[in-house]
C-alpha positions in Angstrom: -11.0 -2.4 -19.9 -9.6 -5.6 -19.6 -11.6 -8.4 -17.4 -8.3 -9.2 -15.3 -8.8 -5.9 -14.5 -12.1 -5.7 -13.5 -11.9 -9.1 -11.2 -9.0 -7.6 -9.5 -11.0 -4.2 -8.6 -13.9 -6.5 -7.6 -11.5 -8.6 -5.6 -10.2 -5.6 -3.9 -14.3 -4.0 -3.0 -14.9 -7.6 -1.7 -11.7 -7.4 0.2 -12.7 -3.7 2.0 -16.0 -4.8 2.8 -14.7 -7.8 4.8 -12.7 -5.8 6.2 -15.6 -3.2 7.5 -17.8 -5.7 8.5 -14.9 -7.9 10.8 -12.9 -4.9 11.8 -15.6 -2.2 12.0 -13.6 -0.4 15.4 -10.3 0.0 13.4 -11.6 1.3 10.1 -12.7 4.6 10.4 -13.8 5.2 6.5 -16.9 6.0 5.5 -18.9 8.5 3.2 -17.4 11.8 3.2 -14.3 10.8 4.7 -11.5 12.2 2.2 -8.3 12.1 3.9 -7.2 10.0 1.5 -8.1 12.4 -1.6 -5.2 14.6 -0.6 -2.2 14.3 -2.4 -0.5 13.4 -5.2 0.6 9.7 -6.0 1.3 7.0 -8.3 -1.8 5.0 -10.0 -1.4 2.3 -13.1 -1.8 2.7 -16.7 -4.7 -0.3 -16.1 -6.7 2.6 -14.2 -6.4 5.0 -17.1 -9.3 2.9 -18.7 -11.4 3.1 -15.7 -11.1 6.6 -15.3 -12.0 7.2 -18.7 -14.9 5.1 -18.2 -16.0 7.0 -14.7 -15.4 10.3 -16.8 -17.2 9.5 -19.7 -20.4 8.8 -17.4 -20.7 12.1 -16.3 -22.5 15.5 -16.9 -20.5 17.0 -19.4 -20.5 20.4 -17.1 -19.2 17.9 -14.1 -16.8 16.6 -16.1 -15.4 20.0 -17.7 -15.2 20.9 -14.1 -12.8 18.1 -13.2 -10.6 18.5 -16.2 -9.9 21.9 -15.3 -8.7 20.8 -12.0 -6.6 18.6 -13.4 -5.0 20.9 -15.7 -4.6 23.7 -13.0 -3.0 20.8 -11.0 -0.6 19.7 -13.5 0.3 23.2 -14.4 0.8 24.7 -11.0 2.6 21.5 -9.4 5.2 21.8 -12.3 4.2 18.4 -12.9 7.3 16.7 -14.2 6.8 12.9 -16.5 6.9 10.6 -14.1 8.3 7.9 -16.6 11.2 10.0 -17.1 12.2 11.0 -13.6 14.5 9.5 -11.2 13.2 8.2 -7.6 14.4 11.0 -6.1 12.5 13.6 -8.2 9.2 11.7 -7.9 9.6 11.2 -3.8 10.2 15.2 -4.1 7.4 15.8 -6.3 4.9 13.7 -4.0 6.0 15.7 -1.0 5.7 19.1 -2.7 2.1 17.9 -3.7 1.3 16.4 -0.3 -1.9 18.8 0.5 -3.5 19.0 -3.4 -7.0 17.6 -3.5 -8.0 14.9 -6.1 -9.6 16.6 -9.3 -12.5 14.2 -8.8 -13.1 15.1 -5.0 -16.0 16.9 -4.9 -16.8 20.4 -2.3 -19.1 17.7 -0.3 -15.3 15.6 0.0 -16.8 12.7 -2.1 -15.4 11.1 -5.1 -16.8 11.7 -8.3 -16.2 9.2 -10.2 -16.0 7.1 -7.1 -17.2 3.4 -8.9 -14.4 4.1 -11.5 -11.9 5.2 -8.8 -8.2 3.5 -9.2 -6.9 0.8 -7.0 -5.2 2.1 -4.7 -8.3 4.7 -3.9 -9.9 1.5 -3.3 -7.4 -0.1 -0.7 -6.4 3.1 0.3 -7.3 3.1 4.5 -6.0 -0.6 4.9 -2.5 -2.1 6.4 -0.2 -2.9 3.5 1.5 -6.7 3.2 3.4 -8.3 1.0 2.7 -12.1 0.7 3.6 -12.9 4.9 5.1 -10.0 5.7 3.8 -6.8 7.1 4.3 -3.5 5.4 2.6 -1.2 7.5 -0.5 1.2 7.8 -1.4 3.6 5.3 -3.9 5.6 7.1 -3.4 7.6 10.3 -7.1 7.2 11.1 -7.5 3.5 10.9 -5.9 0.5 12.8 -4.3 2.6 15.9 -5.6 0.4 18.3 -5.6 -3.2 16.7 -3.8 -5.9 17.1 -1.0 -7.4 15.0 -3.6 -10.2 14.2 -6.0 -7.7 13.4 -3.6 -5.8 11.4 -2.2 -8.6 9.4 -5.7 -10.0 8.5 -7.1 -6.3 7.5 -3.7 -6.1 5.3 -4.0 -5.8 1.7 -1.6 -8.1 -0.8 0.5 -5.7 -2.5 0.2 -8.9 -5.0 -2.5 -7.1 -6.6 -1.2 -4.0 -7.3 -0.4 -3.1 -10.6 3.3 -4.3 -11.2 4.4 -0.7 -11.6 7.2 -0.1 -14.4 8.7 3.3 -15.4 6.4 3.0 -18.7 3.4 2.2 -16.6 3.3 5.3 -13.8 0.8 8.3 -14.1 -0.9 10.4 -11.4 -4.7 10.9 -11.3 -4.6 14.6 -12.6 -2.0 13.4 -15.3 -4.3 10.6 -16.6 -7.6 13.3 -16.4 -5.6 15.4 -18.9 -4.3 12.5 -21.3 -8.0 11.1 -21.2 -9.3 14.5 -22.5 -6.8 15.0 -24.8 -7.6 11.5 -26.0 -11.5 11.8 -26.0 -11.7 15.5 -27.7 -12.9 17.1 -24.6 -10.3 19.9 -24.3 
């Protein structure tokens, strides 16, 4: 995985703890919170890697049984290419999969693979900014009570984010099932 990468996700831990230990009355994550885990959405082709990595470090029994979700996911959602569909599609696709739990979300609700998790699993609870201005919040457990100071200096820099292109956009489940294609494990 590249090293950019890799100071980026550290960047973005950093970030969250700061966050935690300044704002600890507006963030409401913590172990075993996985309201975030539910539902479908777009991740980079830099977290690929990373999952790969977190997959690779498990039990091979833990990791069969994560594959399969992902399969079943992918089969069941009809999940279309996300490279070749139009914005319409995905924004339909995202809704219809709304409620379907991550493949790596284990029956306790934590992450699996958790210190290989994506990016945006990583930011995923914080406001959302772009440079000075204020996107909004993500998470309808966090930040109902804070101020717009408090907001804006919890907000995450979209600047960070992968810089999404058609070519560049997989889901978690998707990227399980190219990663076991790739490594031999199907």
């Amino acid at each position: 995985m590249d090293e950019t990468y890799k100071r980026i996700l550290q960047h973005a831990d950093e970030f969250f703890a700061s966050v935690t230990a300044e704002q600890p009355q507006n963030l409401q994550c913590g172990r075993g919170c996985s309201l975030c885990c539910y539902g479908l959405f777009e991740i980079g082709s830099a977290d690929v890697p990373l999952i790969a990595e977190g997959l690779a470090k498990l039990h091979p029994m833990r990791r069969r049984k994560i594959i399969r979700r992902a399969i079943e996911i992918v089969d069941e959602t009809g999940h279309p290419n996300l490279r070749e569909c139009s914005p319409i599609e995905k924004e339909q696709f995202f809704n219809q999969t709304a409620s379907v739990p991550c493949p790596n979300l284990s029956d306790k609700g934590e992450c699996m693979i958790y210190e290989a998790r994506p990016l945006v699993c990583r930011t995923f609870g914080l406001p959302l900014r772009e440079g000075d201005r204020y996107i909004g919040d993500v998470c309808e457990l966090n930040f109902n009570d804070a101020s717009s100071e408090e907001k804006m200096g919890a907000a995450w820099d979209q600047c960070w984010e992968d810089e999404l292109g058609p070519e560049d956009e997989y889901t978690i489940p998707e990227a399980i099932v190219l990663i076991a294609r790739m490594r031999g494990w199907l």
